[in-house]
C-alpha positions as CSV (number, residue, x, y, z in Angstrom):
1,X,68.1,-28.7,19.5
2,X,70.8,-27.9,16.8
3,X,74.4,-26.8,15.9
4,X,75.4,-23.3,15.3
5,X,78.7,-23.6,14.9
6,X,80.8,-22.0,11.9
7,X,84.8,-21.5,11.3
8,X,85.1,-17.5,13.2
9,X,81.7,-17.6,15.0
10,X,80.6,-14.3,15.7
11,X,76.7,-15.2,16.6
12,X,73.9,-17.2,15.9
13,X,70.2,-15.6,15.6
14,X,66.4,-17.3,15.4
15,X,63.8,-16.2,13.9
16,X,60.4,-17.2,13.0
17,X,57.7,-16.9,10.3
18,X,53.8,-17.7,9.4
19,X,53.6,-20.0,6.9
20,X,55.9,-22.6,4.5
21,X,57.4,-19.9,2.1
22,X,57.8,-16.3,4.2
23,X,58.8,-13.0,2.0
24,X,62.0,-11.4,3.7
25,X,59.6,-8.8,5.5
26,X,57.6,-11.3,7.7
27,X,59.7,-13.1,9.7
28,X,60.4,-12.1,13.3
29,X,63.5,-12.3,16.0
30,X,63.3,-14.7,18.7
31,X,66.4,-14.2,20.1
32,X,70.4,-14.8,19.4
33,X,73.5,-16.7,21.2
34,X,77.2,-15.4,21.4
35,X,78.6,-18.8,21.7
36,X,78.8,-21.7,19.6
37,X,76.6,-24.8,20.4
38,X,76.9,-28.4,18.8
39,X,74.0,-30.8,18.7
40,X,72.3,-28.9,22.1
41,X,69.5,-26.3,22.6
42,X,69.9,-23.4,20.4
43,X,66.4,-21.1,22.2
44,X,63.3,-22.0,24.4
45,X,60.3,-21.1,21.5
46,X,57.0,-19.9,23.9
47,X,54.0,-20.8,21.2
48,X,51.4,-20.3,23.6
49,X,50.2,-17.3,22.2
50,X,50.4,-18.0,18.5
51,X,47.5,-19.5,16.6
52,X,47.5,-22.6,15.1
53,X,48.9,-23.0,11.9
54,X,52.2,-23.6,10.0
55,X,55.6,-21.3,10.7
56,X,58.8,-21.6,9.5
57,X,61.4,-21.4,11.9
58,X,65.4,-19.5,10.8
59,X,68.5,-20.0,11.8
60,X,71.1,-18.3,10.7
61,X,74.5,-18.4,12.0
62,X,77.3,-15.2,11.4
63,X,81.3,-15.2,10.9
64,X,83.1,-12.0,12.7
65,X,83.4,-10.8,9.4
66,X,79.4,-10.3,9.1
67,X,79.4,-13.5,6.5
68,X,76.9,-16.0,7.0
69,X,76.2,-19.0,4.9
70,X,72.6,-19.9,3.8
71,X,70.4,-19.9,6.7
72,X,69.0,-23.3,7.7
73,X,64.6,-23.4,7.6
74,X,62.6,-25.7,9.2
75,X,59.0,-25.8,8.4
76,X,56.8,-26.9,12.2
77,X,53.4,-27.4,12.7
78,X,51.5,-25.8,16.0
79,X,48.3,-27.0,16.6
């Protein structure tokens, strides 16, 4: 659950990474939205095939200029 919801949304995107503090090369796409969403589910995350371990999930939301402001990180635990 979540908001992605800026002034001019163009899109939102998710992505996630291993561990608490990923470099800019690790993290991977989990998929995107075209429309704006407020306090409701942002993407369906299948884990079953991860290890256990801490990830880092991203979410960063774009203007339809290509601006974004800082992308919001959330540190989970799958065990």
């Amino acid at each position: 659950w979540g908001t992605a919801d800026i002034e001019d949304f163009w899109f939102y995107k998710v992505e996630f990474a291993a561990g608490d503090s990923p470099s800019d090369s690790d993290w991977a796409y989990l998929g995107e939205g075209r429309e704006p969403v407020s306090d409701d589910l942002l993407l369906v995350w299948d884990v079953s095939g991860l290890p256990a371990g801490s990830y880092t999930l991203r979410l960063t939301v774009v203007d339809r200029t290509g601006n974004y402001p800082q992308p919001c990180d959330l540190q989970v635990m799958i065990e």
